[in-house]
C-alpha positions in Angstrom: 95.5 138.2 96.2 99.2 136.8 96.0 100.8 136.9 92.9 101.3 133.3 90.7 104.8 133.3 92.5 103.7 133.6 95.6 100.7 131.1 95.6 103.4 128.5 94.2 105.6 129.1 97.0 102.7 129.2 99.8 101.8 125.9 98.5 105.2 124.2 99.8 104.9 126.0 103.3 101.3 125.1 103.7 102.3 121.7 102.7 105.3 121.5 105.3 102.9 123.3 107.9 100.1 120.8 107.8 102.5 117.5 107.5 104.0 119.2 110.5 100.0 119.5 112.1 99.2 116.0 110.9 102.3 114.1 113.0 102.7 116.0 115.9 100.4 114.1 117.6 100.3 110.1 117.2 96.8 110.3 117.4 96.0 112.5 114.2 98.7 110.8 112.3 97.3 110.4 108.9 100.0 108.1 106.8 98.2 108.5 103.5 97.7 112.2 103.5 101.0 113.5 104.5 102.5 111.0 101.8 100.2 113.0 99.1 101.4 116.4 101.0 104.8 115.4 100.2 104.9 113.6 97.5 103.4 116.8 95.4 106.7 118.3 95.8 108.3 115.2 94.2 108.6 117.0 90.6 107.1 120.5 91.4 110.0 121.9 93.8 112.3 122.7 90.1 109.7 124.4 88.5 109.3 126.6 91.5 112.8 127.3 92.0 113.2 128.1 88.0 109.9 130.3 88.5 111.5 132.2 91.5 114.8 132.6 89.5 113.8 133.7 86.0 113.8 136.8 85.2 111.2 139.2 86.9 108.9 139.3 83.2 108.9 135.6 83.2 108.5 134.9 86.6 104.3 135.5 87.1 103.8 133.8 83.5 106.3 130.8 84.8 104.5 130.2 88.4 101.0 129.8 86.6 102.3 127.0 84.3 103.6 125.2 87.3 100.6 125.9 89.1 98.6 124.7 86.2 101.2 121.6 85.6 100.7 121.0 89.2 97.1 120.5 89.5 96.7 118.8 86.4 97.4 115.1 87.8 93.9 114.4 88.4 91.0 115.7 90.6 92.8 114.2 93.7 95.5 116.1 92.8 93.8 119.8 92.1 91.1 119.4 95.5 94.2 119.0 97.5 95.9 121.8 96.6 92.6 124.0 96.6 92.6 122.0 100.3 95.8 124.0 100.8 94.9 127.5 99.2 90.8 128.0 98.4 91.9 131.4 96.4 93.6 128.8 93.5 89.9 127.1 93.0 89.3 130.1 90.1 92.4 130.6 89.2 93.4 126.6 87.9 91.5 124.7 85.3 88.4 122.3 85.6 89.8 118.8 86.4 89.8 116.9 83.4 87.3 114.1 83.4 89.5 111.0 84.4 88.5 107.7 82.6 88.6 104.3 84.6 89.6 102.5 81.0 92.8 103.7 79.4 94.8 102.1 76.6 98.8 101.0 77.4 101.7 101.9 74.2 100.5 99.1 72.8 96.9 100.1 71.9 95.8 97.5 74.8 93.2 98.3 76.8 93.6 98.5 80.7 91.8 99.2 83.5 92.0 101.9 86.6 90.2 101.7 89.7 86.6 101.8 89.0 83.6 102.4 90.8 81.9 99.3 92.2 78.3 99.6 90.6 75.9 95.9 90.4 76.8 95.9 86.5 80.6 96.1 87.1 79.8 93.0 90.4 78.1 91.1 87.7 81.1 91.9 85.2 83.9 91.1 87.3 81.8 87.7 88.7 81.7 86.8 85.0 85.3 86.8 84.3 86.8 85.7 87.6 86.0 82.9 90.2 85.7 85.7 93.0 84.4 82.2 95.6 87.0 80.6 94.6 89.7 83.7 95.6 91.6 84.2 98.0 92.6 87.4 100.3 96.2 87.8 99.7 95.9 91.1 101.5 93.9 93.3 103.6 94.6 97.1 105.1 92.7 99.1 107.5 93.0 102.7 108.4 90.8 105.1 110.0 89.3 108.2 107.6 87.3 111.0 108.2 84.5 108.9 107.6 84.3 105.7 109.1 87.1 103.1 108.2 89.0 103.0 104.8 89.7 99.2 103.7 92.1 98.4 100.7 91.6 94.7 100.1 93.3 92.6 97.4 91.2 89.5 96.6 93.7 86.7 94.4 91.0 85.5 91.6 91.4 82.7 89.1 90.2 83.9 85.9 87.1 82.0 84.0 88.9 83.0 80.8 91.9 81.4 79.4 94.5 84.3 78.5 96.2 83.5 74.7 99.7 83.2 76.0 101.8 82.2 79.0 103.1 84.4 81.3 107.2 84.9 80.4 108.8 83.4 84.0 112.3 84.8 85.3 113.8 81.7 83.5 112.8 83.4 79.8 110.0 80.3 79.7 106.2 80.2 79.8 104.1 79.4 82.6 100.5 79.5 83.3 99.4 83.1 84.6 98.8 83.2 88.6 95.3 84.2 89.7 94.8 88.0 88.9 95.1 90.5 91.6 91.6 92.6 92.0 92.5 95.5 93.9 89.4 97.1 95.9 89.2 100.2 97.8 86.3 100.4 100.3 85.8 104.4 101.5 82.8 104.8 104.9 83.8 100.8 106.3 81.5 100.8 109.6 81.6 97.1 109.5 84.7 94.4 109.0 85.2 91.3 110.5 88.4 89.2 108.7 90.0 86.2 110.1 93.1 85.4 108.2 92.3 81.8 108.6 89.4 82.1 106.6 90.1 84.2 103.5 88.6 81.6 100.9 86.9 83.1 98.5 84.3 86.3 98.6 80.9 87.7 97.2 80.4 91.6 96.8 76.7 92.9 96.1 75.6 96.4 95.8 72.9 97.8 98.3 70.8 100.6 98.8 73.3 102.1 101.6 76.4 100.8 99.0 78.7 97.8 99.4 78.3 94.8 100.8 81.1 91.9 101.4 81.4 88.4 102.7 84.9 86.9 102.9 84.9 83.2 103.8 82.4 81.5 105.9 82.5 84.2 108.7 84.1 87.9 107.0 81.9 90.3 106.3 82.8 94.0 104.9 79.7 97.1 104.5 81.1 100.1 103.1 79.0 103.6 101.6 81.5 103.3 98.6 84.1 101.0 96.8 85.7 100.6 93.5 87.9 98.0 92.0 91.0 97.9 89.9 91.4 94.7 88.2 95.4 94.7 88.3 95.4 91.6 85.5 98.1 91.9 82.7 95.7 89.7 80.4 92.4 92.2 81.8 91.9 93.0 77.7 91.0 89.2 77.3 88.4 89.3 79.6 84.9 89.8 78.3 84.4 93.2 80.3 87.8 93.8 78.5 87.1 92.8 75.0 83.8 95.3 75.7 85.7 98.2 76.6 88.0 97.9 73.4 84.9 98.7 71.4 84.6 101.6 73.1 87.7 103.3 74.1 89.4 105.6 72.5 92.9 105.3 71.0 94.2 108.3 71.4 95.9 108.2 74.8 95.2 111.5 76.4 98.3 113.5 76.4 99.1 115.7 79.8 99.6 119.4 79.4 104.0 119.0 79.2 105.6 120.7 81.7 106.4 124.4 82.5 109.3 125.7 80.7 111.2 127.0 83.7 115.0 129.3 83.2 118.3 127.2 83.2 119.0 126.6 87.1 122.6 127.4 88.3 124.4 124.1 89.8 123.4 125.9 93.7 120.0 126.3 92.6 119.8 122.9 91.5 121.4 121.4 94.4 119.0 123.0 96.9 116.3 122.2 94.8 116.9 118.6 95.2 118.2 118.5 98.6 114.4 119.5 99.1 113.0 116.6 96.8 115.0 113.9 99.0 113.5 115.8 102.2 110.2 115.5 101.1 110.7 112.1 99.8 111.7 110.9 103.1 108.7 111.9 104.5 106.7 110.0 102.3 108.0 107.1 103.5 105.5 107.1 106.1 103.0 106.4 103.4 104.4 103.7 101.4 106.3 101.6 104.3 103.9 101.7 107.0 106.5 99.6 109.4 108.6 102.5 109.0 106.5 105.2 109.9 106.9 105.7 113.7 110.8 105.7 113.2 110.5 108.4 110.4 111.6 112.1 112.1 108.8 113.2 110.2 108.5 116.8 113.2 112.5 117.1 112.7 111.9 116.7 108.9 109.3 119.7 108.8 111.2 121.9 110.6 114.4 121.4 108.7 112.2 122.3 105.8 109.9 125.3 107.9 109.6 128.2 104.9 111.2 126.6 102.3 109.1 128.3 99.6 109.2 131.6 101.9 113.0 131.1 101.3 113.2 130.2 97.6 112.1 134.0 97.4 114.1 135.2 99.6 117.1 133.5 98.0 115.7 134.5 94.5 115.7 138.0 95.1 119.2 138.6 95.7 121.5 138.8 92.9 125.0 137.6 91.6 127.4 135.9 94.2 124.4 136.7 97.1 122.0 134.5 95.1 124.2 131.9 94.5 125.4 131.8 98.5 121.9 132.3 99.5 121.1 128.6 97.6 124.1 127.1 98.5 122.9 127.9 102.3 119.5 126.6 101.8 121.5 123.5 100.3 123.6 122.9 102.7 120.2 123.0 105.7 118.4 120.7 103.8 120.5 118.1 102.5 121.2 116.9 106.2 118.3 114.6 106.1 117.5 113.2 110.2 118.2 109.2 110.0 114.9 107.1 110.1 115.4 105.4 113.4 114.0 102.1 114.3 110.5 102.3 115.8 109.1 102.1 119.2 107.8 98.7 119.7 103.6 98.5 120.3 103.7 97.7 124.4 100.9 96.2 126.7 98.7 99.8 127.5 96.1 101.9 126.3 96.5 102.4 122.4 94.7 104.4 119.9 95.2 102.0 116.4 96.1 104.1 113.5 96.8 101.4 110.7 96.4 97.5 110.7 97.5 95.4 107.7 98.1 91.7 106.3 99.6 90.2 103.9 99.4 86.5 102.8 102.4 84.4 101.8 102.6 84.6 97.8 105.3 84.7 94.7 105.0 87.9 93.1 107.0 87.5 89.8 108.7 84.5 90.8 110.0 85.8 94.0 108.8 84.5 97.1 107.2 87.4 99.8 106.7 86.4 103.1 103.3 87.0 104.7 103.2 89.5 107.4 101.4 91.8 109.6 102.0 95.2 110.1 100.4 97.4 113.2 100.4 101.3 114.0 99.2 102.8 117.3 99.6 105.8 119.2 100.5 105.6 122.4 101.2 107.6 125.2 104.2 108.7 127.2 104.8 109.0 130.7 102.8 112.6 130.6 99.6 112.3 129.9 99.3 115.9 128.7 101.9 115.4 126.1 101.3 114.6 122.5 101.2 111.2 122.1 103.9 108.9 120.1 103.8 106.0 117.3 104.5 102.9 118.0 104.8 100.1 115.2 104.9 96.6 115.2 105.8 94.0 112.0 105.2 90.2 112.7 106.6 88.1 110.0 104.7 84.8 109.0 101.9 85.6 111.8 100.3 82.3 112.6 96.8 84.1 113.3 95.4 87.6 112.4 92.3 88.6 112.9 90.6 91.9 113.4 87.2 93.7 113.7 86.0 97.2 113.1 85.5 97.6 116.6 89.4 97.8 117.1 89.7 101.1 115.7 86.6 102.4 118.2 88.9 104.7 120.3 91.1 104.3 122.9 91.6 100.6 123.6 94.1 98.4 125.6 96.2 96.5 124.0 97.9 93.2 125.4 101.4 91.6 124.2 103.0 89.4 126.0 106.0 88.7 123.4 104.3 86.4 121.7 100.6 88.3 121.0 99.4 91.6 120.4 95.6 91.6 121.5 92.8 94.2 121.6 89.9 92.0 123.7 88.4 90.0 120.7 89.2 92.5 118.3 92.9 92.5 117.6 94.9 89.2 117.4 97.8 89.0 115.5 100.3 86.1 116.4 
């Protein structure tokens, strides 16, 4: 078995390796996985260069704090690095059981996504108008199993929160409907037209969710949960419940690994490799970005970067310090996001669909939008294939099925509309 050191280090080249795996064809391209790929590496990649650089007595007892450190963001966070190296599932700690109620500095109670069970339906239909909501936004990806569906239904609430909301101005306003925030995993049935989003029912079934949006939408999915993203939630009656029952000690993460004091080349390198990572995670959070991110040239700028932490690490003096100020120097050149092929009339796989309704968020305007991600192919059809993107501001229609995401489809645009049959039509 590797040592602590070495497992650390393999982490962040089997990381690079499978981001690299993930994007090199358009048509595996998974957004949200190589953004959590990446974004591990966001404020692990110090404490693995101060592991590799302390002194050799430290370094083993170093590593397994930030291994431990690490994993301890959740049971997302420890199954995808066991994902990435099954010989760490005995070696880190059980997961800590995560609750979906959590109190803020305040003492206030606040929710996290929770699963979607009939008594939580009949909870959240007691302390918001869910009929009387509106979709302000709706995403569709393919998973491993079936579709996954992030939905964001605006509710007015059927409680009257104490105070005003505090407006850019300093002066109180009444509070906007509350954003409820669900996630629905196993989708193998959505129809949405953006020109009927008015209001919503969910119900629980024997096979799991079940959703009508408007007079036509309709949603089934095997799971779902909800996150009630409502600043006031603790008024609500589900809230006002939960007080009585949460604890109020707030749950304090293990703090993190100790690691030696990092020479200013150390250092350096170290975050030159944050930024790279970082810039591949912007395929994850800006979706209209994604087939302009050099996300192939990214990964092989950073090929064996924890292979060469050691290697740097185990020369000594001036060598060391050269050796980081080299491994600076090749990844601080970050390749430029370019602007993104444009989604053209042809066959198309569809990786990623979203829309967003026109809103005020904090007293500043957003523009609706629509956002679309395909893979496409080249001129050789034995070639990987390529993303292509496409952002339409203020659409006039959107509408989209489940059946868009069945395969290889053609897709239509004529300048004006992108169209898969009945499907697809975003304007």
């Amino acid at each position: 078995m590797n040592s602590p050191l070495e497992a650390f280090a393999g982490l962040l080249d089997r990381s690079v390796r499978e981001i690299a795996t993930l994007a090199s064809d358009a048509r595996t391209f998974d957004a949200t996985r190589i953004g959590r790929l990446a974004d591990i590496w966001d404020n692990n990649t110090v404490p693995l260069v101060g592991a590799a650089c302390a002194p050799w007595p430290l370094r083993s007892r170093s590593a397994s704090a930030g291994l431990r450190w690490m994993a301890e963001l959740g049971a997302d966070r420890r199954k995808l690095i066991v994902d990435l190296d099954p010989s760490l599932d005995t070696v880190l700690p059980p997961a800590r059981p995560q609750r979906s109620i959590h109190r803020d500095y305040q003492g206030q109670v606040f929710p996290g996504a929770i699963p979607l069970t009939a008594e939580i339906v009949a909870a959240l239909d007691q302390d918001y108008d869910l009929a009387s909501g509106t979709v302000r936004s709706l995403t569709v990806r393919p998973a491993a199993q079936g579709l996954k569906v992030h939905l964001t239904l605006a509710a007015p609430r059927r409680f009257t929160p104490s105070i005003g909301r505090v407006a850019r101005d300093g002066s109180r306003k009444p509070w906007p409907a509350a954003p409820l925030k669900f996630t629905f995993d196993g989708v193998a049935d959505l129809q949405f037209n953006a020109d009927d989003r008015l209001g919503m029912t969910v119900s629980r079934t024997s096979v799991g969710a079940a959703v009508t949006i408007g007079r036509t939408g309709r949603l089934q999915a095997i799971k779902a949960t909800v996150w009630p993203d409502d600043p006031r939630w603790h008024e609500s009656t589900a809230g006002k419940a939960a007080d009585l029952t949460t604890p109020h000690e707030r749950p304090q993460r293990r703090k993190p690994a100790r690691t030696s004091t990092l020479t200013a080349p150390q250092q350096a390198a170290a975050r030159a490799l944050v930024m790279l990572m970082s810039h591949a995670r912007l395929v994850h959070h800006y979706p209209n970005l994604a087939a302009g991110v050099p996300i192939l040239d990214i990964c092989r700028v950073a090929a064996d970067a924890g292979s060469a932490i050691l290697a740097a690490s185990a020369r000594h003096g001036a060598a060391r310090q050269n050796a980081f100020a080299e491994l600076d120097q090749r990844w601080r050149h970050v390749p430029p996001t370019m602007a993104p092929d444009p989604v053209r009339s042809g066959p198309a796989l569809l990786r990623h669909a979203q829309y967003d309704e026109p809103h005020d968020d904090h007293d500043v305007p957003r523009h609706g939008c629509a956002v679309l991600l395909a893979a496409v192919p080249g001129a050789d059809p034995a070639a990987p294939w390529a993303l292509a993107s496409e952002e339409i501001t203020q659409p006039s229609r959107f509408q989209i099925t489940s059946a868009a995401f069945d395969g290889v489809q053609r897709i239509h645009h004529d300048g004006r509309t992108l169209r898969i049959a009945d499907d697809l039509v975003v304007r």
